[in-house]
ROTI-342889 format. One line per field, with one value per residue (C-alpha): x, y, z; residue in three letters. Coordinates in steps of 0.5 Angstrom, whole numbers. Last residue first. Example, Ala and Ser with C-alpha at 12.3 -4.5 7.8 and 13.67 -1.06 7.14 Angstrom:
BEGIN
east: (27 25)
north: (-2 -9)
up: (14 16)
residu: (SER ALA)
END
This chain:
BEGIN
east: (18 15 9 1 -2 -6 -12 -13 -13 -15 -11 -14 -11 -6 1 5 -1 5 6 12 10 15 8 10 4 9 11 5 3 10 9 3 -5 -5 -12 -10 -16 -16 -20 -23 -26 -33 -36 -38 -32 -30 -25 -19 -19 -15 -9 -10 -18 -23 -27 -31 -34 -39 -42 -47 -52 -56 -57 -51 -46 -47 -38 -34 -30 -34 -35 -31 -35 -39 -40 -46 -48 -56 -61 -66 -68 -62 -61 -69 -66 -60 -65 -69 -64 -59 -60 -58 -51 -48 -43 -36 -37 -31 -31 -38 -41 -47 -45 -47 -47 -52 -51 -56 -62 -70 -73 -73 -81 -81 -75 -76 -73 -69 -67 -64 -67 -59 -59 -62 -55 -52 -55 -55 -46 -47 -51 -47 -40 -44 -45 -48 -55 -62 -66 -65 -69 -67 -62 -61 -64 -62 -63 -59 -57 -51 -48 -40 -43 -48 -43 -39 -45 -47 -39 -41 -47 -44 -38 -43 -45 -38 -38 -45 -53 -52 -52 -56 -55 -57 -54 -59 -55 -56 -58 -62 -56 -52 -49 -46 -42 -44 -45 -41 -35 -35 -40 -44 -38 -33 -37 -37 -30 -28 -33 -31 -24 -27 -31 -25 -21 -26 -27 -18 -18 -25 -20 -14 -14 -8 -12 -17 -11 -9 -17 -16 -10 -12 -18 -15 -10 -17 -20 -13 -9 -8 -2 -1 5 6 6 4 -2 -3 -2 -7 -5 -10 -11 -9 -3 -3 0 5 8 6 11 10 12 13 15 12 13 7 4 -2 1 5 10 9 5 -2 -5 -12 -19 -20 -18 -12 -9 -12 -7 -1 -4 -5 3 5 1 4 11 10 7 -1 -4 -4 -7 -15 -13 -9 -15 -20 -16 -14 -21 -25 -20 -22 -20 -28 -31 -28 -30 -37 -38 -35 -35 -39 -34 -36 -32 -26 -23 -16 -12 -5 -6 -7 -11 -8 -2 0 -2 3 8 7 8 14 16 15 19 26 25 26 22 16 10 6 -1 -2 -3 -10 -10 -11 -10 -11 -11 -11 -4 -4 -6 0 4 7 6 0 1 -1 2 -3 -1 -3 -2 0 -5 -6 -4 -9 -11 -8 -11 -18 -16 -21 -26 -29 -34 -35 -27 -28 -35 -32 -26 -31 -32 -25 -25 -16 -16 -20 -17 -10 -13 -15 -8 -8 -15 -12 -17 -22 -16 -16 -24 -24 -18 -22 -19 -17 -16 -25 -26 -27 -20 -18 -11 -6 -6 0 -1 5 5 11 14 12 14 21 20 18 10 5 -2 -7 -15 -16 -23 -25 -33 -35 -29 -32 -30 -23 -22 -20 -14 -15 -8 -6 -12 -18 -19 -21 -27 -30 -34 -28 -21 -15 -7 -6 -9 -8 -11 -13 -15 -10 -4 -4 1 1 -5 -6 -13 -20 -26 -33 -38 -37 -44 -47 -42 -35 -33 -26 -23 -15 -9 -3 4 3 -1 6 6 0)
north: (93 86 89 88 87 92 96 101 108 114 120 126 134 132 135 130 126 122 127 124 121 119 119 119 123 130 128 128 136 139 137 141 138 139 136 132 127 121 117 109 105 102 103 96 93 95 102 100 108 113 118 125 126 120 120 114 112 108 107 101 101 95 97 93 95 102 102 99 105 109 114 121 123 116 118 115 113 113 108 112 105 104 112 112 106 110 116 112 109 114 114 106 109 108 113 115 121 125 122 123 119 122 125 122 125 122 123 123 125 123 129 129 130 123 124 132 137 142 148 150 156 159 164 158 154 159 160 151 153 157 153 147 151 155 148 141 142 139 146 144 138 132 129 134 133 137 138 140 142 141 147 148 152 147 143 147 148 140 139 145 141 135 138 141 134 132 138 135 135 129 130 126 131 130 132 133 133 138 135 142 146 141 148 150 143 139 133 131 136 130 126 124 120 124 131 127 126 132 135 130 133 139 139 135 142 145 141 142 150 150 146 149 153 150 146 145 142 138 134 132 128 126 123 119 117 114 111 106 107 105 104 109 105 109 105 111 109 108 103 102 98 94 91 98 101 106 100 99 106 108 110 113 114 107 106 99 91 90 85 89 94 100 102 101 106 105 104 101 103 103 95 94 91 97 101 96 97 104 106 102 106 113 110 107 113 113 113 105 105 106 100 96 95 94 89 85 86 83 76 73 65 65 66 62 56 60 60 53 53 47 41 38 44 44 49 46 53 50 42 46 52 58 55 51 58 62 56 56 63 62 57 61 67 62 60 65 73 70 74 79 79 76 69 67 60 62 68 75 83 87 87 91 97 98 98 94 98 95 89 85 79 74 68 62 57 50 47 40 38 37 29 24 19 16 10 13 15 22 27 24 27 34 36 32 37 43 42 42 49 50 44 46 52 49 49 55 58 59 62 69 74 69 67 75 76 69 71 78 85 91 98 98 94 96 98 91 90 84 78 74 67 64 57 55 49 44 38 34 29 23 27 23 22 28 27 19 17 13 11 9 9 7 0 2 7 14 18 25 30 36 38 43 41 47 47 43 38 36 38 35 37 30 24 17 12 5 -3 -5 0 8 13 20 20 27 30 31 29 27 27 23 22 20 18 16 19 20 25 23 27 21 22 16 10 6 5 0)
up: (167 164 159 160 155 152 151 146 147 143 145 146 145 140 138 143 147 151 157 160 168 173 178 186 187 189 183 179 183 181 173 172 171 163 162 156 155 154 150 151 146 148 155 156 155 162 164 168 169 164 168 166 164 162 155 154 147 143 150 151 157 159 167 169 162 165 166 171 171 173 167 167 160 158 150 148 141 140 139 144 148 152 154 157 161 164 166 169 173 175 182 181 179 187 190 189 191 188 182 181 175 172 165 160 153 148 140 134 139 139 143 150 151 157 160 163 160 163 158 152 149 148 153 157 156 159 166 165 165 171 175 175 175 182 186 183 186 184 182 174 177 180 175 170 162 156 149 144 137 133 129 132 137 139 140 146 149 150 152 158 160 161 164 169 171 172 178 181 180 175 167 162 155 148 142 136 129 124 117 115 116 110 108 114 113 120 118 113 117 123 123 128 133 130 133 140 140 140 145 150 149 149 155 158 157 161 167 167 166 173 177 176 183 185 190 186 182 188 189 181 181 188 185 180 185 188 183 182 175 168 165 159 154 147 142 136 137 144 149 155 161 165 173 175 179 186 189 184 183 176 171 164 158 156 149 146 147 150 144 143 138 136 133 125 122 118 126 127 128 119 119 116 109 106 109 105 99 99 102 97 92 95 93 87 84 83 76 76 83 81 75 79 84 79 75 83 85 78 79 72 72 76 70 66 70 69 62 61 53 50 47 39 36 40 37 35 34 35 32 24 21 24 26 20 16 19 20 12 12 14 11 4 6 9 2 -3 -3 0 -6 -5 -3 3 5 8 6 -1 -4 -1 -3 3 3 -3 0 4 -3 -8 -15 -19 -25 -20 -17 -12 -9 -10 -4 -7 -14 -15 -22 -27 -27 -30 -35 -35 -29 -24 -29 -30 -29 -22 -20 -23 -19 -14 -14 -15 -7 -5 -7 -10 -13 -20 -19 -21 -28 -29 -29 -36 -37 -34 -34 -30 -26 -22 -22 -18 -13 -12 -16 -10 -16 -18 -24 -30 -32 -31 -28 -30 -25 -25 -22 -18 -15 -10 -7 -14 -11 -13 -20 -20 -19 -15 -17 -16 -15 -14 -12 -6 -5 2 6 13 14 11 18 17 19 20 20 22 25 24 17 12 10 4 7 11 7 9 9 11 10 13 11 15 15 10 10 8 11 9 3 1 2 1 6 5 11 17 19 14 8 8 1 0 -5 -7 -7 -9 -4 -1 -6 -6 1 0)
residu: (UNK UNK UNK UNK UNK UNK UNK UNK UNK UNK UNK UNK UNK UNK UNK UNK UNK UNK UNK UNK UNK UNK UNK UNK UNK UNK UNK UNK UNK UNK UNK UNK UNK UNK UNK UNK UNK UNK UNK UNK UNK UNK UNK UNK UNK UNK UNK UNK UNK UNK UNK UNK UNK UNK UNK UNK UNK UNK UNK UNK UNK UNK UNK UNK UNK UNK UNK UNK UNK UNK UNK UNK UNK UNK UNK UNK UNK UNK UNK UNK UNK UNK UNK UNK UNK UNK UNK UNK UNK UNK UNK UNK UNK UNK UNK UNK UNK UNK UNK UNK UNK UNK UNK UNK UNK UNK UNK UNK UNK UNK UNK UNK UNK UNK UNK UNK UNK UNK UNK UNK UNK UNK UNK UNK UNK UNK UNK UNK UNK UNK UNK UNK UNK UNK UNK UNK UNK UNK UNK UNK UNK UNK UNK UNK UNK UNK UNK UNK UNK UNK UNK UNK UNK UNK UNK UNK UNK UNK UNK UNK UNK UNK UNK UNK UNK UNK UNK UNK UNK UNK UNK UNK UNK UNK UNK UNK UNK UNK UNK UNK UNK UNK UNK UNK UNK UNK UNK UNK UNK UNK UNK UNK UNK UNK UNK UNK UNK UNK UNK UNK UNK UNK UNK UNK UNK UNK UNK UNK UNK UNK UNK UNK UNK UNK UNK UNK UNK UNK UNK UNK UNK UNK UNK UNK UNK UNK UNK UNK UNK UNK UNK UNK UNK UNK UNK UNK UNK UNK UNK UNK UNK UNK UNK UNK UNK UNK UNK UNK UNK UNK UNK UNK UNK UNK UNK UNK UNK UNK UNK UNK UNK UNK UNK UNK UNK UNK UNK UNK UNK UNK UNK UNK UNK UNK UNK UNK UNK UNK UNK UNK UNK UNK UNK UNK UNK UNK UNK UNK UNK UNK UNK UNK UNK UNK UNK UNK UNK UNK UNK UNK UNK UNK UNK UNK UNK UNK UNK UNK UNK UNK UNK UNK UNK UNK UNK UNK UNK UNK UNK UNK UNK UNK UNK UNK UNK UNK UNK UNK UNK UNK UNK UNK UNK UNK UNK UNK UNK UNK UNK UNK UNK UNK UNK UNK UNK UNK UNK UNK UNK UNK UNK UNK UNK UNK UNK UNK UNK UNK UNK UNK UNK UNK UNK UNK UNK UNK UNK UNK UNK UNK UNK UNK UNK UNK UNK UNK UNK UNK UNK UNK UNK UNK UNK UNK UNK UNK UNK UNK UNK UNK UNK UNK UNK UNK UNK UNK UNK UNK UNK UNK UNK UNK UNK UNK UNK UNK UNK UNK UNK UNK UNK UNK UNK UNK UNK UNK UNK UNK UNK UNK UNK UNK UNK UNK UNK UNK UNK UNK UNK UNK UNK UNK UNK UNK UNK UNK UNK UNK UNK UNK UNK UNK UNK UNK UNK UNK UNK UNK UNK UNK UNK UNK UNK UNK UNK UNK UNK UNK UNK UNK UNK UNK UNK UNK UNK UNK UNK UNK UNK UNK UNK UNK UNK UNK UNK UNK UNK UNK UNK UNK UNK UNK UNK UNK UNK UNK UNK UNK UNK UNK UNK UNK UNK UNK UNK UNK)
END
């Protein structure tokens, strides 16, 4: 059978193989391969298609095999038709020049079994088969040219030797060859592909592309953190930071805070906290240091609202309502006096003093409810506050120390608000008992053992003078740098 290799010839397989075209590569008794195959008049998808002898219907012969070596080119020249427009198709072209008719015949495998039925098998030998035709015009060999073809897609120039027409011929291979196997029979995979495409890894190189190296570091290693936590390194929860401060152990709480910047602040016994505030009476800084814990809780009740959003002069009709739940005692007054300090900045506010706004609390207290009344802000009872944004509760006294359970309704009107609440000096084991959850706490100098319940802890720079700390046997280094609060987060306890 070795002596058919070589022969172009048409096999016709029936239904549903379908008709194939080709030139035999391998041939025996049971089996044929073909090579450069046309299927049904297309291009195979493959290199080669073997067909059983079973399947073979009809066997004509197209092409016998040439002694001498294998036409590697054809040529066919075109000349220009005035009639036409400048780009003149395959067809147009041999149409002008009979001669090359005869290499059509290959070129549509359909017309081959047109010829092949015309004639017998052993009639004689057929045209020869055509090799890619390329198409020469008469025009000069510009960009427009490209755009006249021959078969196979080759472009409309000639491959200057050799090295030219392997290359197209690698062209062709891997447009019509094993490279570009479709895989016509397989149904696409929409969402396996689907999930190969990662739309957040392309969204962030495209919000970054325009970013310099420096700055989109900086963006990716921010988006690794939660928005409570430090971009910076420093600081953390493993003890290891700078310690600013130092506590006698007596006067040393169960916990210790560190800052954002790593700084470690212990926190102290009730009773140094009390010290603290009896020895600025003494100095006469009583009122300063009341005043500066007013804006501090102020600050950060402002962030808990939001911030310039809310309080834009232009979003007037959005101002948030601000309530305050004070005690008829000194930290009552500093309730009042943050209640002010956010109206100022646009808020507005309502008011409700335990007992009464006749319930006591000394000059500050009424002094600063004398103010609030210039601005139409008066004592309400529980019943007709309005629905707040913000709750400032200012119910603890440091001083007395004495039990939260007088506060009761106002503690239970607080848990039913739905609204943030900042503890301003709040015990140090929060509302927790009474189901009131604050968002904040804001505590002056030195920060309590406060629980969980009173949410993230500030402090508040009260700026109680050097002389007075170490009187109280404190080595202490302010850590608040160029804030006037310090966010703090709970911390092991570092070895000393």
């Amino acid at each position: 059978m070795s002596k058919w290799v070589g022969y172009a010839v048409s096999v016709n397989c029936g239904e549903p193989l379908g008709c194939y075209q080709g030139t035999i590569l391998e041939a025996d008794g049971n089996t044929i391969t073909l090579t450069k195959a046309f299927r049904n008049g297309f291009p195979y998808p493959k290199s080669q298609v073997t067909l059983n002898a079973a399947d073979i219907k009809e066997l004509k012969i197209i092409e016998v095999k040439h002694e001498r070596a294998e036409q590697t080119h054809s040529t066919v020249s075109v000349t220009k038709n005035n009639k036409k427009c400048q780009r003149a198709t395959v067809c147009e072209n041999l149409q002008a020049n009979p001669t090359s008719s005869g290499n059509q015949t290959n070129v549509n495998p359909a017309s081959n079994t047109k010829s092949s039925n015309s004639r017998s098998a052993g009639s004689g030998p057929a045209p020869t088969r055509s090799k890619p035709i390329d198409i020469q015009g008469n025009r000069p060999n510009n960009r427009s040219n490209n755009n006249t073809a021959g078969s196979y897609g080759n472009s409309g120039t000639t491959p200057k030797g050799r090295g030219g027409y392997d290359k197209a011929r690698r062209r062709n291979e891997a447009c019509f060859g094993d490279a570009a196997d479709p895989a016509l029979d397989d149904d696409f995979d929409f969402e396996g592909n689907l999930a190969l495409f990662d739309k957040r890894a392309l969204w962030e190189r495209m919000r970054h592309a325009h970013k310099p190296d420096l700055v989109r570091q900086a963006d990716e290693a921010g988006a690794k953190l939660r928005h409570d936590e430090n971009v910076l390194g420093g600081g953390g929860s493993g003890g290891s930071g700078r310690r600013a401060i130092r506590v006698p152990d007596e006067l040393r709480g169960p916990l210790d805070y560190v800052t954002d910047d790593g700084i470690v602040v212990p926190s102290v016994v009730p009773a140094l906290r009390r010290q603290i505030y009896d020895g600025l009476d003494r100095l006469g800084l009583a009122e300063v240091s009341r005043t500066l814990l007013a804006r501090a809780a102020g600050d950060v009740a402002l962030r808990l609202v939001g911030g310039g959003r809310r309080l834009e002069p232009r979003n007037a009709h959005q101002a948030p309502y601000a309530v305050a739940l004070i005690g008829a005692h000194e930290w009552g007054a500093v309730g009042a006096r943050c209640l002010r300090l956010l109206m100022s900045h646009g808020a507005r506010g309502a008011l409700h003093v335990c007992g009464g706004a006749g319930g006591g609390g000394g000059g500050a207290l009424q002094q600063e409810l004398d103010a609030l009344a210039l601005d139409g802000v008066q004592h309400v009872p529980l019943e007709q506050l309005p629905s707040p944004d913000i709750i400032l509760l200012a119910l603890y006294d440091l001083r007395a120390d004495h039990d939260q359970d007088r506060y009761k309704s106002m503690l239970s009107w607080a848990r039913v608000a739905r609204a943030a609440c900042v503890g301003i000096e709040p015990p140090g084991a929060g509302w927790g008992a009474w189901g009131v959850n604050c968002r904040a706490a804001v505590a002056g100098a030195l920060p309590p053992a406060a629980d969980a319940s009173l949410g993230r802890l500030y402090l508040a720079a009260v700026a109680p003078p050097a002389r007075l700390l170490r009187d109280l046997r404190l080595a202490y280094r302010p850590p608040f740098g160029a804030a006037s609060v310090l966010a703090l987060h709970p911390a092991d306890r570092p070895d000393d």
